[in-house]
C-alpha positions in Angstrom: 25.5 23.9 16.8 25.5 20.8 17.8 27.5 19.8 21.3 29.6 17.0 21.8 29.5 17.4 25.8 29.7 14.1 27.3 27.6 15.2 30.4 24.5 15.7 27.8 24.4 12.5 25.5 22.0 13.1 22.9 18.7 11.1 23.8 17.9 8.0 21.8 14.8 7.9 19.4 12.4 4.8 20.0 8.9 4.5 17.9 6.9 5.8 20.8 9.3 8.7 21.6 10.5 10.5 18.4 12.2 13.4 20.2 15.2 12.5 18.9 16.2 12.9 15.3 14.7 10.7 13.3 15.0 9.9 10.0 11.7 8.9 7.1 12.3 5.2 7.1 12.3 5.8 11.3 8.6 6.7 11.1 7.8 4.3 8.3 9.4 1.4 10.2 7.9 2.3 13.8 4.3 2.3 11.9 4.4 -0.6 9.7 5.3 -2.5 12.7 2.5 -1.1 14.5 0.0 -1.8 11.7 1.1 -5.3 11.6 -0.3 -5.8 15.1 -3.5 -3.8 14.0 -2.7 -0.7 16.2 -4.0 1.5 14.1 -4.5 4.6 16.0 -0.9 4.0 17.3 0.1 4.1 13.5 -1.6 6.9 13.1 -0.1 9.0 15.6 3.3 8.5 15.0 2.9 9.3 10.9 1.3 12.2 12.1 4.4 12.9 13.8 6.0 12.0 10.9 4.0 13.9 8.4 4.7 17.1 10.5 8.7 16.5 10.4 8.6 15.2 6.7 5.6 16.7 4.8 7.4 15.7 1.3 7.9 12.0 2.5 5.5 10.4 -0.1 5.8 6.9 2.0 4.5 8.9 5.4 2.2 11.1 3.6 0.1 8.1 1.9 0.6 6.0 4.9 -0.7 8.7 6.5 -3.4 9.8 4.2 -4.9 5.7 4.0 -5.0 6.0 8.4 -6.5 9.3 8.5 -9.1 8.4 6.5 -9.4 4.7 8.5 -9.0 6.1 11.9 -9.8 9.8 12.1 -12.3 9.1 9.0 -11.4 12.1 7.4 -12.0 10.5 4.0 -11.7 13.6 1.4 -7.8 15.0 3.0 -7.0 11.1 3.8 -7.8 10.2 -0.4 -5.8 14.3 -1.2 -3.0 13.2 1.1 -2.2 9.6 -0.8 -3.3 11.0 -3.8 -0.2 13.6 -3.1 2.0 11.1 -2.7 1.6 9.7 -6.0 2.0 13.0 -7.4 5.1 13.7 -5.7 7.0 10.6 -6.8 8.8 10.4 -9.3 10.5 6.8 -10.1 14.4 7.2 -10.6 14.4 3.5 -12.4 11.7 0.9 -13.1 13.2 -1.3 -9.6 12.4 1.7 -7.5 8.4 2.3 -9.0 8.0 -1.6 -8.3 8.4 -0.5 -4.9 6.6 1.9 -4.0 4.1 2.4 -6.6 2.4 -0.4 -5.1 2.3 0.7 -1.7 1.3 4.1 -2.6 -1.8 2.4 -4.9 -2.6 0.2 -2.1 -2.8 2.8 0.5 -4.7 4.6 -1.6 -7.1 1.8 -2.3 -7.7 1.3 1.3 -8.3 5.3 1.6 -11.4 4.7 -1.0 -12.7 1.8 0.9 -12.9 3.3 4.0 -14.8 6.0 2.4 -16.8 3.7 0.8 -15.6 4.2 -2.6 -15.6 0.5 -3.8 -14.9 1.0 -7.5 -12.3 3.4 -7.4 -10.3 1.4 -4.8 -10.1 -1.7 -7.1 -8.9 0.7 -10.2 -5.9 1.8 -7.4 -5.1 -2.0 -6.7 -5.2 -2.9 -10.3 -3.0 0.3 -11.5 -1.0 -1.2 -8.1 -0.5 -4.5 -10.0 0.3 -3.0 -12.9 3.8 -2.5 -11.1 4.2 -5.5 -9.1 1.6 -8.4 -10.4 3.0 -10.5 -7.4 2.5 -8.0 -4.6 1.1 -9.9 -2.3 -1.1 -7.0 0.1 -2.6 -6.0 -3.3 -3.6 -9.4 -4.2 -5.5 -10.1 -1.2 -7.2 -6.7 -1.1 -8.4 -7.9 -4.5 -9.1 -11.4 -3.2 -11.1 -10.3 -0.1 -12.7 -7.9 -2.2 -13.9 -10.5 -4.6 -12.3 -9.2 -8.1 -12.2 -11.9 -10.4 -8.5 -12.0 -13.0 -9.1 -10.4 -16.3 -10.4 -12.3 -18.9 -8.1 -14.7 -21.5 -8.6 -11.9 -24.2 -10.0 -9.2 -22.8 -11.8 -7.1 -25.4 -14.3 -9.6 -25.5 -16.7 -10.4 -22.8 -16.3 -12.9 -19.8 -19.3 -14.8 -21.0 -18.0 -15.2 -24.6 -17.4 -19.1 -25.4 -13.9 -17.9 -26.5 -13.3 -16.6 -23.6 -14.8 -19.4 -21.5 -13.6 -22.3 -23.2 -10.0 -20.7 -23.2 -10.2 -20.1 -19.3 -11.2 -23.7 -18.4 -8.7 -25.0 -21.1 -6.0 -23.0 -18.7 -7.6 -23.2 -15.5 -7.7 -27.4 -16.1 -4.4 -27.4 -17.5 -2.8 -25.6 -13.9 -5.2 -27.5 -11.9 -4.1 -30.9 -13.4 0.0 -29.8 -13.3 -0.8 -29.6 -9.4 -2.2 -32.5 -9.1 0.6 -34.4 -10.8 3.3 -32.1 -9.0 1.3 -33.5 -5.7 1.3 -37.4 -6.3 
């Protein structure tokens, strides 16, 4: 029961001092913010938190799963953790997995790379995309990653002159429309 005595207002919650109730998008808020500035561990302690109050939260448990295996490097439950996430949603509509499919991809895409696992973490960014082909994180995990854009048709190799002749008929095309877009 809860009280309603005005000598004992109920505390406040603030992203260092969950006590209070807090709610999912609480935790999520408080940590993005945190990762933002690059404090990590910060992050990290506060999904923990998180993860403890909402274990079903697929947001806090692949937010948490990519820092646990970033901070604490516990790669193997850090990968299960987003990998559970992924599992556990389920997309009510088509706006909703354009959401958070690509967070949940590119959390677990940084979960690989701290573990080393290059390959499988540009699979998640490119399943990621497959969602959202403008999300911006993704796209410059991929760029900083060096992963070069499919090629013009794909089932034939990058070096094929169809291929080639195709890309720099395209790439020169965008090129020159930003040139005359400039002057």
């Amino acid at each position: 029961m809860k009280s309603t005595d005005p000598q004992h207002p109920k505390k406040a919650a603030s992203p260092q001092d969950p006590a209070g109730e807090k709610k999912p998008a609480d935790f999520i808020r408080a940590a993005r913010t945190l990762l933002r500035d690059g404090d990590h561990k910060q992050a990290y302690s506060i999904l923990l938190r998180g993860v403890v109050n909402f274990p079903d939260n697929v947001l806090i448990l692949s937010y948490f799963g990519c820092l646990q295996s970033i901070v604490d490097r516990k790669y193997r439950s850090g990968i299960d953790a987003c990998r559970k996430a992924l599992g556990l949603f389920k997309a009510p509509d088509a706006y909703s997995a354009g959401i958070i499919y690509p967070i949940l991809y590119l959390n677990l895409g940084r979960a690989y790379l701290a573990a080393g696992r290059k390959e499988e973490a540009i699979d998640a960014y490119q399943k990621g995309l497959r969602y959202d082909r403008s999300h911006f994180e993704l796209k410059k995990e991929q760029r900083l990653l060096g992963i070069r854009k499919q090629p013009v048709v794909p089932f034939l190799s990058r070096s094929n002159p169809i291929n080639k002749y195709i890309g720099i008929i395209l790439h020169g095309t965008r090129k020159n429309a930003s040139h005359r877009s400039v002057s």
